[in-house]
C-alpha positions as CSV (number, residue, x, y, z in Angstrom):
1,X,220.0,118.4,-67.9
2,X,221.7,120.0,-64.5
3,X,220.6,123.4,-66.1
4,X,217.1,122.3,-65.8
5,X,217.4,120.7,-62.3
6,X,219.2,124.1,-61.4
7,X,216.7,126.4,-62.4
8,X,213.4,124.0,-60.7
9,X,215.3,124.1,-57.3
10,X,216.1,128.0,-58.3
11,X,212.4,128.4,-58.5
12,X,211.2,126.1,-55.3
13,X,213.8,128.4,-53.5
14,X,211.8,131.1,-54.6
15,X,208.5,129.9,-53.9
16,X,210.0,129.1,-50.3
17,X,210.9,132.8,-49.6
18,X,207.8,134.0,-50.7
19,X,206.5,131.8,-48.6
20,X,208.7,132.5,-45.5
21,X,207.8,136.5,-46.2
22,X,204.0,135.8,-46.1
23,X,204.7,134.2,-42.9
24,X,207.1,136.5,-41.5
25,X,204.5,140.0,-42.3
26,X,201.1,137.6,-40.9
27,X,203.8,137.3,-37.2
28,X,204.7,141.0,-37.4
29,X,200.8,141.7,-37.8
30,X,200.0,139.2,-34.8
31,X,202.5,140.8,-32.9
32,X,201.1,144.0,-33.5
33,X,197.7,142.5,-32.4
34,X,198.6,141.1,-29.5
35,X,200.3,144.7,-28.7
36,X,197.7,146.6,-28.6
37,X,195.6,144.2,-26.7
38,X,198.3,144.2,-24.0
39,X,197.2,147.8,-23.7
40,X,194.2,147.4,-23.4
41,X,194.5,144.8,-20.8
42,X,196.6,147.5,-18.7
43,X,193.6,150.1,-19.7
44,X,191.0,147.6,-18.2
45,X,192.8,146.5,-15.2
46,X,193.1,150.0,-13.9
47,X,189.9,150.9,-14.4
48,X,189.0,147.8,-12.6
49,X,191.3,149.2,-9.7
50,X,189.7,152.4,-9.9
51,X,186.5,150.8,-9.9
52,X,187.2,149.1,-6.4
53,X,188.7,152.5,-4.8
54,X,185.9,154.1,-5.9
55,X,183.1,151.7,-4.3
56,X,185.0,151.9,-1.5
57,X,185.1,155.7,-0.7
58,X,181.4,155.4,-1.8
59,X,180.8,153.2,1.3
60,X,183.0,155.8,3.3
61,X,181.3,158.3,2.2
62,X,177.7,157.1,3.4
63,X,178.6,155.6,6.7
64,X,179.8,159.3,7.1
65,X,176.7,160.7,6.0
66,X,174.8,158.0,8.2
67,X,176.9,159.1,11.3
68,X,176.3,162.8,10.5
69,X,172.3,161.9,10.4
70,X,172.4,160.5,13.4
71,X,173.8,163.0,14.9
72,X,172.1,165.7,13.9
73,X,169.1,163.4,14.5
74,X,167.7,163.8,11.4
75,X,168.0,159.5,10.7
């Protein structure tokens, strides 16, 4: 009678590790997820940087051209 007790908590062990391994590969593929959109996040948020330099120098750019029309009176 122990035998049998022994081997159905042998085999709810087992179950439980399978378990536990399904568990553990489903974090390692989040993690890998959620790496890859931290990248991307960096990716976007520079862009987003460059995005605001460039408008900038834009707006530079044509008050410059808007000065040099004026002076050369062609405005």
């Amino acid at each position: 009678m122990n035998e049998d007790l022994v081997i159905k908590k042998l085999i709810t062990l087992e179950e439980d590790v399978a378990v536990i391994k399904e568990k553990a590969a489903k974090l390692d593929m989040f993690d890998t997820l959620l790496t890859g959109q931290d990248k991307m996040i960096k990716i976007l948020d520079r862009l987003d940087q460059e995005r605001i330099f460039t408008n900038e120098k834009i707006n530079q750019l044509e008050a410059d051209i808007q000065r040099i029309k004026l002076q050369l009176n062609m405005a």
